[in-house]
N, C-alpha and C positions, 0 to 999 in steps of 0.2 A: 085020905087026908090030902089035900090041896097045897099043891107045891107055890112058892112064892111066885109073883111074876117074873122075879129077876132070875130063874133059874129057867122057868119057860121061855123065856125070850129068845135064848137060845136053837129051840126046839123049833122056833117058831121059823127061825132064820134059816133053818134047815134044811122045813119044810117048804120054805119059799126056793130056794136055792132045786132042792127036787122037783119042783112043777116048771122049771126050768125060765123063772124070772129074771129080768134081766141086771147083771151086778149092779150099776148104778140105781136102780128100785132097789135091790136089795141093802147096798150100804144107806141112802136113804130112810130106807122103815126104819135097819137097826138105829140109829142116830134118834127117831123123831121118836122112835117105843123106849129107848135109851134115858130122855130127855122126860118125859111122861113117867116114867117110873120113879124117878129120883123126884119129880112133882111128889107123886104120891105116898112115896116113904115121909116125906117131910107134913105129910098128914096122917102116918100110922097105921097107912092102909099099904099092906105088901100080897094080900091074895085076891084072888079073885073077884071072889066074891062077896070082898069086903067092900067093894066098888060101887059107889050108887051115881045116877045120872048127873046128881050136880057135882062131882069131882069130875067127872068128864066135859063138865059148862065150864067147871072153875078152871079146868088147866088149859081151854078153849080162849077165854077173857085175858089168861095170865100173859098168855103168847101177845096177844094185840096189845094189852099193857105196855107188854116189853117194847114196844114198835115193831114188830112183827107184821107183816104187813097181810092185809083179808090173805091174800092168796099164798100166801108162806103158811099160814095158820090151816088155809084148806087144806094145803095138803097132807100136813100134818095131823090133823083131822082125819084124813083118808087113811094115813096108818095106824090111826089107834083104832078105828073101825073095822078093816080088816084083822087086824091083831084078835078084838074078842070076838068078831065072827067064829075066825077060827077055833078061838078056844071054846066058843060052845058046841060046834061043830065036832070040835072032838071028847066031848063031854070036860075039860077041864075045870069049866066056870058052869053053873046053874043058869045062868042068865047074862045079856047083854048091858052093860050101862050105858054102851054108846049110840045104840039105836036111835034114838030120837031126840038128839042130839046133832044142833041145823047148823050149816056151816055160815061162816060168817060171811052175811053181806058181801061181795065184789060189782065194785063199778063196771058192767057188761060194756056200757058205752068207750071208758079208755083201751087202747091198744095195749096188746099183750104179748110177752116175751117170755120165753123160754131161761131159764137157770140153767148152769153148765148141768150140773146134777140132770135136769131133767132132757136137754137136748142130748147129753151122754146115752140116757138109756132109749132114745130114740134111734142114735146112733147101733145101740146095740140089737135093735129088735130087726131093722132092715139091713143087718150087716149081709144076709145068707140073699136079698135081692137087689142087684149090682146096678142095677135102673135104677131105682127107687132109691138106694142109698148114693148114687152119684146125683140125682138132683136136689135129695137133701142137702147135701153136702156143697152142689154149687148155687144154693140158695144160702146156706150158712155161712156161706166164704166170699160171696159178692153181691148178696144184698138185691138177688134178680128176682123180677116178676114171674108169676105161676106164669104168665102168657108170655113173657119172654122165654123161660123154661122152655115151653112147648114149640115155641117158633124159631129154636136156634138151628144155625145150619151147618153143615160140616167145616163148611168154609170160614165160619165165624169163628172156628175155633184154630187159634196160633198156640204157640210153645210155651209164651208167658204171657198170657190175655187171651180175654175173649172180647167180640163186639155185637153189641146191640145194635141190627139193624135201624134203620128210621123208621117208625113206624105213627102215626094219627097223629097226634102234634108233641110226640117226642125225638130229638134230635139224636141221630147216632153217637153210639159213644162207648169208649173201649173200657174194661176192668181189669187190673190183674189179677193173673193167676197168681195162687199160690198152690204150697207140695200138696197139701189134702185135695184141697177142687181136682188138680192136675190126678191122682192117685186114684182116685175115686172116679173118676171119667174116664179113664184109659184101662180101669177093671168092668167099666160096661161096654168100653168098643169092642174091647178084646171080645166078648161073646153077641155084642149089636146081631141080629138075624143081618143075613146078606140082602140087602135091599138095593134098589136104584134112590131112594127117598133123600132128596137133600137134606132131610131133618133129622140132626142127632137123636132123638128119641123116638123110637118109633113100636108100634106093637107087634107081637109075636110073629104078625101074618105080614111086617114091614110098612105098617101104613102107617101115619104122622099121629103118634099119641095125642087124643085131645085133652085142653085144659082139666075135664070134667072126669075122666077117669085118670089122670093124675092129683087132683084133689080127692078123689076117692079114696086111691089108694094111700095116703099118704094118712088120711083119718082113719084107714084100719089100724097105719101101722100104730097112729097116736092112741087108739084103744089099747091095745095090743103094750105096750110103754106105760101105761097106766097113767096117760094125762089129756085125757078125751076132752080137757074143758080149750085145746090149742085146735090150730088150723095151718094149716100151710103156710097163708099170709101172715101169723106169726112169727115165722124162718127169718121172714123177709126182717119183720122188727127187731128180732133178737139180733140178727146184724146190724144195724144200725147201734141196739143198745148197749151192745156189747163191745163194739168199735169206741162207741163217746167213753164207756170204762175208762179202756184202756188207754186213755189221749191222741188215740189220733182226732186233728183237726174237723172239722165241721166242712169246710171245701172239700176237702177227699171225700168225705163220707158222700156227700150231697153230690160231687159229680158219677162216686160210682152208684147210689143208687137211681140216682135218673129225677135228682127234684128240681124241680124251674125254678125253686125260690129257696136263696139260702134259710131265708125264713121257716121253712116246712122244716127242714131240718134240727133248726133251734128248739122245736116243740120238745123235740125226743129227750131234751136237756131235764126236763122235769122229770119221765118215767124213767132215765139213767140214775135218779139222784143228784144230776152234780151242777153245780151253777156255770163253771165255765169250761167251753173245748176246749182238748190238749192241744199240743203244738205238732203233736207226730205226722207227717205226710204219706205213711205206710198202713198200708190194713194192716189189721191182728189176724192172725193165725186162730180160730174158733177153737 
């Protein structure tokens, strides 16, 4: 006999927890499998198998209703997928209802940002590589180009700031630190190989990381975090978007990320949600 969902779910968070998923996915699923089941008691379905493909369209449509936005609904999406793989996978359920079952539409062309929830378990998947998680980390905290990333020098780095050299027709220009950038960059000096290389980031063998295998890397780890549809250059926006949140001004923002026109800046006010910049002259803290 076939145990309710609300009683697997449990099992299921478990089982995620053992394959050694990262917390932030984990409280995630349970939240969005949480949210899905209580859909579906309110239609009389509580087993498995009482589950047919259009309650999985209908609680699909219910999220966009709500304004839920495509890619709040993908992801969510993603965990009820995963959720009955597994249970037919371990014989719980007869069959999939979510299978074929298409995700909603996302505008490919708009810029994309990361949610705390999902840059958290990004955070958590590159915690154990001290490179990789200090430049995520000085991309989530100042808003820096992969190619700045790659071309910084020892020298550019101060106690409370870093500088962006001049470089093609961008004008130098300083950002500050904050504790996590700072914490997170002086847990990869501490192990840098000993090199002559003026450049902070460098490979095994001391030579200047290039842009290409630090975008690589950084797309395993977004596999790996279970949000493969991000990019590096994402980091970059989630800074920017997560700054207008929280009120800091639109000039701060705009001179630490390196835009020529306050104008470029203003765009970001639509994908933040909010009509106007706050007044704060301080980064946030990611």
């Amino acid at each position: 006999m076939q145990e309710p969902l609300k009683i697997l779910l449990p099992k299921f968070i478990q089982d995620l927890d053992d394959k050694g998923r990262s917390p932030s996915t984990i409280l995630a699923y349970r939240a969005d499998l949480e949210q899905l089941i209580e859909f579906l008691q309110k239609r009389n379905k509580v087993l498995g198998d009482d589950i047919r493909h259009d309650d999985i369209e209908s609680f699909r449509d219910a999220l966009l209703n709500q304004k839920y936005t495509p890619k709040s609904a993908s992801r969510k999406l993603n965990a009820v997928k995963t959720f009955f793989r597994w249970l037919t996978s371990e014989g719980l359920a007869n069959f999939d209802p979510s299978k074929d079952v298409t995700h909603p539409q996302i505008d490919s062309s708009a810029p994309k940002f990361l949610s705390p929830l999902e840059y958290r378990a990004l955070r958590d998947v590159v915690k154990t590589d001290n490179r990789i998680a200090a430049i995520v980390e000085l991309i989530l905290q100042t808003g820096m180009r992969i190619s700045e990333v790659a071309g910084l020098k020892n020298e550019n780095i101060k106690t409370d700031s870093v500088t962006i050299e001049k470089y093609a027709t961008q004008p130098e220009r300083t950002i500050p630190f904050n504790g996590p950038a700072k914490s997170a960059l002086n847990n990869y000096l501490s192990l840098r190989p000993n090199t002559d290389s003026p450049y902070v980031f460098v490979s095994k063998n001391g030579k200047p990381l290039a842009v290409r295998n630090i975008r690589a890397a950084i797309d395993r780890y977004m596999q790996k975090a279970e949000i493969p549809q991000y990019s590096v250059n994402d980091l970059r926006t989630t800074f920017i978007v997560e700054n207008l949140k929280r009120g800091v001004d639109l000039v701060t923002i705009c001179q630490a990320v390196g835009h020529k026109r306050l104008s470029t800046t203003e765009r970001y006010l639509e994908l933040a949600v909010i009509t106007d910049a706050g007044k704060k002259q301080k980064l946030e803290e990611l």
